[in-house]
C-alpha positions in Angstrom: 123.3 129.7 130.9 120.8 132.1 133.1 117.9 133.1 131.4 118.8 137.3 131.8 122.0 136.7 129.6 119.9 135.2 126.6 118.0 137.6 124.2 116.1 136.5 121.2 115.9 137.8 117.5 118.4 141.0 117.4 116.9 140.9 113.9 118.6 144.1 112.5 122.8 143.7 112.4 124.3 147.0 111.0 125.4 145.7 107.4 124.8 147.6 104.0 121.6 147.6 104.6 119.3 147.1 107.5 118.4 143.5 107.1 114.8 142.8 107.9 113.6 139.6 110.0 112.5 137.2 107.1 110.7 133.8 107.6 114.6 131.9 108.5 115.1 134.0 111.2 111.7 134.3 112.4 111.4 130.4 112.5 114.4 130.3 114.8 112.6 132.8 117.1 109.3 131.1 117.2 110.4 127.9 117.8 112.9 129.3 121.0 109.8 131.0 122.5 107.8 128.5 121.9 109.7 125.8 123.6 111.2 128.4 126.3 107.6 129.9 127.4 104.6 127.6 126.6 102.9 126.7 129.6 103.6 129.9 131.4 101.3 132.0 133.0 101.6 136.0 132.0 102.0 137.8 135.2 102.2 141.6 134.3 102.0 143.0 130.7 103.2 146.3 130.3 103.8 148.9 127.3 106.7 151.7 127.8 106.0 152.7 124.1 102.6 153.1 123.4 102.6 154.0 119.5 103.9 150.5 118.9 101.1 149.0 120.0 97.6 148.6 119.1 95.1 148.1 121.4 93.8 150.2 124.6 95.8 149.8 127.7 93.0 147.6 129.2 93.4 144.7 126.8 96.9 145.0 127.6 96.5 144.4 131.3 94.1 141.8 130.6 96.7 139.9 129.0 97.8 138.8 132.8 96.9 135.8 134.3 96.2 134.2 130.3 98.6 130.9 129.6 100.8 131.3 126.5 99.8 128.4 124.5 101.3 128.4 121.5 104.2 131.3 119.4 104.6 130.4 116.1 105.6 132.4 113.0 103.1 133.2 110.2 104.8 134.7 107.2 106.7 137.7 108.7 104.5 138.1 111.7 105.1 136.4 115.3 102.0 134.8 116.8 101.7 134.8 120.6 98.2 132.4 121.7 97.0 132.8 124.8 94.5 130.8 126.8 91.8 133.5 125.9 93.8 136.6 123.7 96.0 136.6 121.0 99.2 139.0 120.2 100.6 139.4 116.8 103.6 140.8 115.8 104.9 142.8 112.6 108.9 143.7 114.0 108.9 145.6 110.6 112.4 146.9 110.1 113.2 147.9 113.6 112.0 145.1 115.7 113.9 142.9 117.9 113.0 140.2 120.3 114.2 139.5 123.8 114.0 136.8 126.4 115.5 138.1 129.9 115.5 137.7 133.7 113.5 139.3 135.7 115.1 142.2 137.1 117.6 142.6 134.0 117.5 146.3 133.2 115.8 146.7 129.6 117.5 148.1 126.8 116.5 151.6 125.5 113.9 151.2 122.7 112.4 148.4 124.7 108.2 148.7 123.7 106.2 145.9 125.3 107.4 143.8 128.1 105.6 140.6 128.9 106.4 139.2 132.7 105.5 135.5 133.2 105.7 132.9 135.4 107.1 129.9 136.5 106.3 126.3 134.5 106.1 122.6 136.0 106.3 119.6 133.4 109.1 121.4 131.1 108.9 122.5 127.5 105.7 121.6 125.2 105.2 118.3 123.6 105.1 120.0 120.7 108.7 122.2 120.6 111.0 122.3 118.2 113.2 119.5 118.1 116.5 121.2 117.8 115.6 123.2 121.3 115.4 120.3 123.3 118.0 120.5 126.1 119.5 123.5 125.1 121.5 125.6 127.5 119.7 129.2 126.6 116.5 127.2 127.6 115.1 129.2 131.1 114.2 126.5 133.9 110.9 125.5 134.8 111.3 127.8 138.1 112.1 130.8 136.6 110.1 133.8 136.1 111.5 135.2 132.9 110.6 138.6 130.3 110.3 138.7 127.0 110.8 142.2 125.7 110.0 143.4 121.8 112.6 146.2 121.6 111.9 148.9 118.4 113.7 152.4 118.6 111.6 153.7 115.7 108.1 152.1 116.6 107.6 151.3 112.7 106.8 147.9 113.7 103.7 147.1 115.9 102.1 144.9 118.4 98.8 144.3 118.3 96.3 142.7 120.3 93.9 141.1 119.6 91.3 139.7 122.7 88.5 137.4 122.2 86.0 139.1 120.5 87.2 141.8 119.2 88.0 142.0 115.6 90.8 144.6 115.0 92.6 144.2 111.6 96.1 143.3 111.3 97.4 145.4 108.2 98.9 142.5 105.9 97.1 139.5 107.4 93.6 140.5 106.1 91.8 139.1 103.3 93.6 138.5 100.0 97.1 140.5 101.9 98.8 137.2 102.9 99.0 134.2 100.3 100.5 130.7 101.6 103.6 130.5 103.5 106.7 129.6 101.5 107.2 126.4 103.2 103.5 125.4 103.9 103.1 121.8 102.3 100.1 122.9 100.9 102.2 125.0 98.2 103.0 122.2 96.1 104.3 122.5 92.8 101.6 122.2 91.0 99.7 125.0 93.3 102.8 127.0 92.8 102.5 126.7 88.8 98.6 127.6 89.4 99.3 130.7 91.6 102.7 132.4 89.6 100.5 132.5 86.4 97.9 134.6 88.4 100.8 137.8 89.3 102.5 139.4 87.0 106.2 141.6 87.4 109.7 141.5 88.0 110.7 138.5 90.0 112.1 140.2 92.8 109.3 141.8 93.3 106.6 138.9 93.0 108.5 136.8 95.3 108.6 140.1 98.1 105.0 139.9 97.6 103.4 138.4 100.9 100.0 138.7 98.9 102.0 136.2 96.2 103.7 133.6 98.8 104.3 134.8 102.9 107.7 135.1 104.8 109.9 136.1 102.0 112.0 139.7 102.1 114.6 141.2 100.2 117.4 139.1 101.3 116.3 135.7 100.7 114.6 136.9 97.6 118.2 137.7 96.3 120.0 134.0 97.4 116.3 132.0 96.0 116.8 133.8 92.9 120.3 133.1 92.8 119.9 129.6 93.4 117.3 129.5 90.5 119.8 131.0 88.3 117.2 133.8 87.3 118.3 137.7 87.0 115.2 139.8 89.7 114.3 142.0 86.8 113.7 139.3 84.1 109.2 139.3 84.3 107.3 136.4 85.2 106.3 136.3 82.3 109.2 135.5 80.2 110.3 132.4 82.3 109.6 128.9 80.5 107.5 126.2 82.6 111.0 124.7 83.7 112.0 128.6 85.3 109.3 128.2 87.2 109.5 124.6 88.4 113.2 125.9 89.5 112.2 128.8 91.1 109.9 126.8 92.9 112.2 124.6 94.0 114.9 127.3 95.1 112.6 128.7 97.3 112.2 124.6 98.9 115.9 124.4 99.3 117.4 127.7 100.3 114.6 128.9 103.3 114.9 125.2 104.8 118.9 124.9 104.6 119.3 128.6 105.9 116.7 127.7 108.8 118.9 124.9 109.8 122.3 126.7 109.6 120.5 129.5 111.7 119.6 127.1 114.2 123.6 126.6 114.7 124.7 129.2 114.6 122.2 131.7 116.4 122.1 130.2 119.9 123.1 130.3 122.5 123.1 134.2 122.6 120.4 135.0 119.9 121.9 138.4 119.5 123.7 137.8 116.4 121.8 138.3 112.6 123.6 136.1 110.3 124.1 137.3 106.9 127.7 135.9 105.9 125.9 132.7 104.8 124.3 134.6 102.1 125.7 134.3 97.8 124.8 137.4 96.2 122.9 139.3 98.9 124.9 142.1 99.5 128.1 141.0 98.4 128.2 143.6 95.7 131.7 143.5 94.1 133.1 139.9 95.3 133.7 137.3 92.8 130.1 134.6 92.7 130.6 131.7 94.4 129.5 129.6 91.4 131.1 131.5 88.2 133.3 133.8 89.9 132.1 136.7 87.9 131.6 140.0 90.1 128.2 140.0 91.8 126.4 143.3 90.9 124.9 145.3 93.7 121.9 147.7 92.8 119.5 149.8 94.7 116.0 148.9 93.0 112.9 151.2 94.7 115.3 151.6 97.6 115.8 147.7 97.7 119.4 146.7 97.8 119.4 144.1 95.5 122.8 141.6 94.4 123.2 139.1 91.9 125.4 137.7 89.3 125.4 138.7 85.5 127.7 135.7 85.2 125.2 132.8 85.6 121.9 134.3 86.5 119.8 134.6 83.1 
């Protein structure tokens, strides 16, 4: 498939509720760019809406003629490592990622645009097994765009060159705790670090200060797996609640990763929600108990779950 016909990470389908790039679908992304554009050479960076970025237009020209290294996901932000610089990305609500041909006309709300260049020796050692020979993959020769599209602006692009320290609102000190799936977070760190924040559940599993890369959809389906109600408080759950939790979290962000990776390519334009239990699906019988799956709007978070089996 030509490069121009594949875009990454349309991260926001129009469902009940705008759903938010969350560390599944952000995984998927990563690993695509990674594999698709490590090794390349930036060519031309360029930003056609200046509010979503932050930096000065000369640290964003510098960016050319800097190898990308490395993209991977941290929490819900996107990494892009460079030879010298480093980009980070928060897509927010808005944010979208795409990979295109150069030449393809950009789609309106298109922000930054990052040219590079062709690649000899293929994808990086280090990719993502599930990319390897996959037909969205751009060929060595081509000179392909990656575009971060975002109508409103909310989310941000910032740079960050060698030397400079700029902060990255939500990745400073104390503002990002350990990613979900980092095999550091055992279960016995997890035990340590739930005792330490108190709330609703929901809410303490939004928390990117709590654990990283977790939104208000997967909150809802980990949760669900758990068979825990989001307003029950933390601390009301008995030390097997919290082993459970722990392990719904371990079961449902890896399984969903994997049918993403399926079902995503080779267009990477669609955001799948139909996988999802409770999240919403307000008003359809459970999938487990078949009672009807309650749909609420808590702080202006959609929130679904079942009063059938969730305690």
């Amino acid at each position: 498939m030509p490069v121009g016909r594949v875009s990454l990470a349309r991260c926001f389908a129009r469902v009940q509720s705008p759903p938010v790039p969350e560390l599944p679908d952000l995984s998927v992304v990563a690993d695509a760019l990674h594999a698709a554009l490590a090794g390349r050479t930036l060519t031309g960076a360029r930003a056609t809406m200046p509010l979503a970025v932050r930096g000065t237009p000369a640290e964003l020209e510098a960016l050319a003629g800097q190898t990308v290294t490395r993209i991977a996901r941290a929490g819900k932000f996107l990494d892009i490592e460079l030879s010298r610089d480093r980009v980070v990305v928060n897509p927010m609500l808005t944010g979208r990622f795409q990979l295109a041909a150069r030449g393809e006309k950009a789609p309106s709300g298109t922000a930054v645009e990052l040219e590079l260049g062709p690649r000899t020796g293929g994808p990086p050692v280090d990719a993502a097994a599930w990319t390897a020979g996959a037909t969205w993959m751009p060929d060595d020769g081509s000179t392909p765009i990656v575009r971060y599209k975002d109508p409103t602006q909310m989310g941000k692009v910032y740079l960050l060159p060698s030397g400079v320290e700029r902060p990255v609102p939500g990745r400073g000190a104390g503002e990002m705790g350990p990613d979900a799936l980092d095999p550091g977070l055992t279960l016995e760190a997890w035990r340590d670090r739930i005792r330490k924040h108190p709330g609703e559940l929901k809410n303490l599993l939004r928390n990117q200060a709590f654990v990283a890369g977790i939104g208000n959809a997967y909150s809802d389906e980990i949760l669900f797996a758990a068979r825990l109600q989001p307003f029950r408080k933390r601390a009301s759950l008995a030390a097997e609640e919290v082993d459970d939790l722990y392990a719904a979290m371990r079961s449902v962000l890896p399984a969903s990763i994997e049918l993403l990776r399926e079902r995503v390519p080779p267009t990477f334009e669609k955001q799948v929600r139909d996988h999802l239990s409770v999240h919403n699906r307000g008003g359809l019988a459970c999938p487990r108990c078949g009672t009807k799956i309650t749909a609420v709007k808590a702080g202006g978070f959609p929130t679904g779950y079942c009063r059938g089996c969730q305690r």
